[in-house]
C-alpha positions in Angstrom: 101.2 76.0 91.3 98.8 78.4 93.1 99.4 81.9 92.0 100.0 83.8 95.8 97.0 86.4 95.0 94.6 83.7 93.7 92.2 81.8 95.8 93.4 78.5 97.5 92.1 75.2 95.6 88.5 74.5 96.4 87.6 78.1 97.4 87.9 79.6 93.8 84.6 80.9 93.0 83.4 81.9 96.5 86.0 84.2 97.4 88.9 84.8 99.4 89.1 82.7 102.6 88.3 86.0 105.1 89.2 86.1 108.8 91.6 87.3 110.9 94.6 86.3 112.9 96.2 88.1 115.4 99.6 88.3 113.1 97.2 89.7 110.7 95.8 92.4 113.1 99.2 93.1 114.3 100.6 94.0 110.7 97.5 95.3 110.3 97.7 98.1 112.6 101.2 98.7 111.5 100.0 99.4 108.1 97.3 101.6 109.6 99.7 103.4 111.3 102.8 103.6 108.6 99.4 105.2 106.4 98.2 107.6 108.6 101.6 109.1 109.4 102.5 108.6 105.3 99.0 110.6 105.2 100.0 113.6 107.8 103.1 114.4 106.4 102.6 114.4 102.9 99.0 116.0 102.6 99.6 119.4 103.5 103.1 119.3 101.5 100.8 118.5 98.7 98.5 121.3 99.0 101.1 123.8 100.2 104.0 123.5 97.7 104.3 123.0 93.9 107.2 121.9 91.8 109.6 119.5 93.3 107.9 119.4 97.1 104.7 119.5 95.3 104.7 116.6 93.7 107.0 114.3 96.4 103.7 115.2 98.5 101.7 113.9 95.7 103.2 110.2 96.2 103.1 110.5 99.5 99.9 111.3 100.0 98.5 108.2 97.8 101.5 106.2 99.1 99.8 106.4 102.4 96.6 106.0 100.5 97.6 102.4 99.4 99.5 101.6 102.6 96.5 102.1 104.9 93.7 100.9 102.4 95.9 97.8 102.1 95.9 97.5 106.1 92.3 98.1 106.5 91.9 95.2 103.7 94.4 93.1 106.2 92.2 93.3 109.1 88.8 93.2 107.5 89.7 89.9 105.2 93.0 88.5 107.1 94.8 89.2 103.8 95.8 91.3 101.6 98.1 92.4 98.4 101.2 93.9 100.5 101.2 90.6 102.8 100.5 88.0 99.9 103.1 89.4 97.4 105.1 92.1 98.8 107.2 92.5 95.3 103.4 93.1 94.0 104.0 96.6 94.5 107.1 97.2 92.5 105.8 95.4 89.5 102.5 97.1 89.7 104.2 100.7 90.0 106.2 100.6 87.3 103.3 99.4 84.6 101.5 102.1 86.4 103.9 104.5 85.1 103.6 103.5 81.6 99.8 103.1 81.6 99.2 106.5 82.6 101.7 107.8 80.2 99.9 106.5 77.8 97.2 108.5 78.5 99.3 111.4 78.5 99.7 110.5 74.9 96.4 110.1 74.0 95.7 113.5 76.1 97.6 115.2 73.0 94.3 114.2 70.5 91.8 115.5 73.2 93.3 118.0 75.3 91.1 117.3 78.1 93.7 118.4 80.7 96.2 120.1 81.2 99.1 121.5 84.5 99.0 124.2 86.1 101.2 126.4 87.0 103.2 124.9 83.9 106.5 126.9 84.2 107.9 124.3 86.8 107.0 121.6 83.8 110.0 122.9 81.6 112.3 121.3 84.2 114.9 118.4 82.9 113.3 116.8 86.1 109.4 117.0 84.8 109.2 113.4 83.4 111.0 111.4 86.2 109.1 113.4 89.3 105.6 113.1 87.3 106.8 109.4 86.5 106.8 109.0 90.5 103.0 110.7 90.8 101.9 108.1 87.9 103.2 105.3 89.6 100.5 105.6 92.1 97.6 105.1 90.2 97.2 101.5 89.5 98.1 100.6 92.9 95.6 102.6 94.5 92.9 101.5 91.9 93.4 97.9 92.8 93.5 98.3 96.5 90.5 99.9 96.5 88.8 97.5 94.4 89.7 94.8 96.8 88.5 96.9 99.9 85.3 96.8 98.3 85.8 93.0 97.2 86.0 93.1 100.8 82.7 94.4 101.6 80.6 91.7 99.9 79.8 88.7 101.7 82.4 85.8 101.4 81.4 82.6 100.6 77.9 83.6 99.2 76.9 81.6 95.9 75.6 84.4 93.1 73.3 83.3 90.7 74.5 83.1 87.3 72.1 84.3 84.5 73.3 82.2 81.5 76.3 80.5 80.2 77.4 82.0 76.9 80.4 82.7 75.2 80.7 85.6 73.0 81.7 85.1 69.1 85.2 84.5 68.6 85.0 87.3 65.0 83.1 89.9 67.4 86.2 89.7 69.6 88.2 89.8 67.0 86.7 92.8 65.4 87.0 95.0 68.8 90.3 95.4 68.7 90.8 95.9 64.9 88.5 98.7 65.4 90.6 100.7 67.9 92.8 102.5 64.9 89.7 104.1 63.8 88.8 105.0 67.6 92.1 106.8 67.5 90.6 108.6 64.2 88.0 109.4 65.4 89.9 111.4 68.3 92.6 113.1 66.3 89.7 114.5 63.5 86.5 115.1 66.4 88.1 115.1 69.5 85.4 117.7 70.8 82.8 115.2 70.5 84.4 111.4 70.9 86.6 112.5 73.5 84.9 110.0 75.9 86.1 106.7 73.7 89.2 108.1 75.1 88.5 106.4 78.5 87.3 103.3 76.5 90.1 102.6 74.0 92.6 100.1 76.5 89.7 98.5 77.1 88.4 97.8 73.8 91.8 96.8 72.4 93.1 94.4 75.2 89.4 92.8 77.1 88.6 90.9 73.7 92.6 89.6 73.5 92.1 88.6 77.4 89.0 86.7 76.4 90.5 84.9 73.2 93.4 83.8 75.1 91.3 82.4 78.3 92.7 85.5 80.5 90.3 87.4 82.8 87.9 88.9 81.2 85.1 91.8 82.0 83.7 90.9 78.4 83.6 86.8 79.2 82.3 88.0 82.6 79.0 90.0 81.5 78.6 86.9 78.8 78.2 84.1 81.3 75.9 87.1 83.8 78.9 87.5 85.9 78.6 91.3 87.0 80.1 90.9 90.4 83.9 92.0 89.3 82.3 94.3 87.4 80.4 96.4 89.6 83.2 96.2 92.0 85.7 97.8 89.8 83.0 100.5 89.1 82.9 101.1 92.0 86.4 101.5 93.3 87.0 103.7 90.2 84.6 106.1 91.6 86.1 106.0 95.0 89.8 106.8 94.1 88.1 109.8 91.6 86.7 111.1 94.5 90.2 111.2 96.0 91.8 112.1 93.2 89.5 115.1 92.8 89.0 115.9 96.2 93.2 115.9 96.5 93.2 118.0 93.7 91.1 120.7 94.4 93.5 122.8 96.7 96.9 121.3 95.7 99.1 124.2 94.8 99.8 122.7 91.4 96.6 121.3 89.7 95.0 119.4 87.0 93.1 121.8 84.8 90.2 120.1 82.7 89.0 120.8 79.6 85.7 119.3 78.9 83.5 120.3 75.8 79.6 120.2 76.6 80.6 119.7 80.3 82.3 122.7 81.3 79.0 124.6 82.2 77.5 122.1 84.1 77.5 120.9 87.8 81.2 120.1 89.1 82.3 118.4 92.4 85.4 120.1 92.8 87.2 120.4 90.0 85.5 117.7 87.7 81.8 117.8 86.5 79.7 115.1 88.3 79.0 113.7 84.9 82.5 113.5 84.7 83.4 111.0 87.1 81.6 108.6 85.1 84.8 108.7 82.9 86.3 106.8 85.8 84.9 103.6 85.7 85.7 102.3 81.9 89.5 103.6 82.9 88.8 101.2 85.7 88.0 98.9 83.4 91.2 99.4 80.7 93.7 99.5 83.5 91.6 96.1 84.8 92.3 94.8 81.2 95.9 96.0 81.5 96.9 93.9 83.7 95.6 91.0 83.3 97.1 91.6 79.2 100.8 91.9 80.8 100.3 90.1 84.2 101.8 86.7 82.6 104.5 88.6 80.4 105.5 90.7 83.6 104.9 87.6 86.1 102.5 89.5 88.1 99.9 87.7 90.3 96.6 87.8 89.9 94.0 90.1 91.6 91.5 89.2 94.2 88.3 91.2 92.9 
């Protein structure tokens, strides 16, 4: 059975089958339109208003985000995930509320971030309306990496380097070494705070590898970059958003970055900074593909 975000028989390996039909264009400028308006309405919200305004104009600015990234997709590539699988975006939203909460955890070792203003935060309602915000991430992530799956050339055969596999005890040992990744955090969290970004990654790629998942690890084994380099990327692309949308929103994100916070920012982040977004990239990458056959999600087109 052909999972309905994975390449037809015969095509795996050279991409998704792109071009356009006019159903496709039509739904296409539908989306384009449902994300512009999506955009409109919720942007200024967003910037204007804090508390519970403020952050319904959060998810609605990166609803209309995913909605119009997902209809540009449509048009470019005559696909895309809303039209494959539209329950794709309930699953995805809901992990995406966990995953990021997890990083709210992990937050607590660093402090890298923080809320501001904060008094609003000390509402019964703070969890559930910042659970809406969080469900956002993943889904824009993923679009955006297959916008710019989008932008390489279907159907083009890509050299591979070598065929290797890497060590079954070397994957192995990567995730057994994430408790002491977590040490290191809690006890130096000045100076390791960047592992922070790495630690899904490094727990769950290795486990998607030993279990014949999709792997980044496998990937860069066999000198398969391409996936890769596109998730790179599209992680730098949704920081810029995120940032950008950031900078002027009446209630911010407020970063705490040792070694960093003297040097050159684009708005609120130091440049170096957005580096930090592409191994998230890569955990929430790993994410899903860990939980896509224990949640029955279908499989990404990157």
């Amino acid at each position: 059975m052909v999972d309905s975000l994975t390449p037809p028989p015969g095509r795996r390996g050279r991409g998704v089958q792109r071009g356009r039909s006019p159903s496709c264009a039509g739904r296409g400028r539908g989306g384009l339109m449902l994300g512009v308006v999506l955009l409109a309405a919720s942007w200024p919200v967003y910037w204007q208003m804090a508390g519970l305004a403020g952050r319904v104009g959060f998810f609605g600015t990166w609803l209309g985000y995913v909605v119009l990234l997902d209809a540009v997709v449509l048009r470019r590539s005559g696909t895309s995930p809303l039209t494959r699988a539209r329950w794709w975006y309930v699953g995805v939203f809901v992990l995406s509320v966990a995953f990021w909460w997890t990083y709210e955890g992990l937050d607590l070792l660093t402090g890298n971030w923080t809320y501001a203003p904060t008094a609003w935060d000390r509402s019964p309602a703070w969890a559930l309306l910042y659970s809406l915000d969080f469900a956002t991430v993943l889904p824009a992530l993923f679009v955006t990496a297959e916008l710019v799956s989008s932008l390489r050339r279907a159907g083009v055969a890509r050299p591979v380097a070598r065929s290797a596999r890497i060590p079954g005890p070397v994957l192995r040992t990567l995730p057994a070494a994430v408790p002491l990744v977590v040490i290191l955090l809690a006890v130096w969290p000045h100076e390791t705070y960047p592992l922070l970004w790495l630690l899904l990654f490094l727990l769950l790629d290795p486990l998607n590898a030993l279990a014949g998942r999709p792997s980044l690890l496998a990937d860069i084994s066999r000198g398969r970059w391409g996936t890769v380099v596109t998730l790179g990327a599209a992680a730098l692309v949704c920081g810029f958003f995120w940032e950008m949308w950031n900078s002027s929103s009446a209630q911010v994100w407020v970063y705490h970055v040792p070694g960093l916070d003297g040097s050159a920012h684009l708005f609120a982040m130091p440049v170096v900074g957005y580096a930090g977004y592409i191994p998230f990239m890569w955990s929430a990458y790993a994410t899903y593909q860990a939980l896509r056959p224990v949640l029955r999600l279908p499989q990404l087109v990157v």
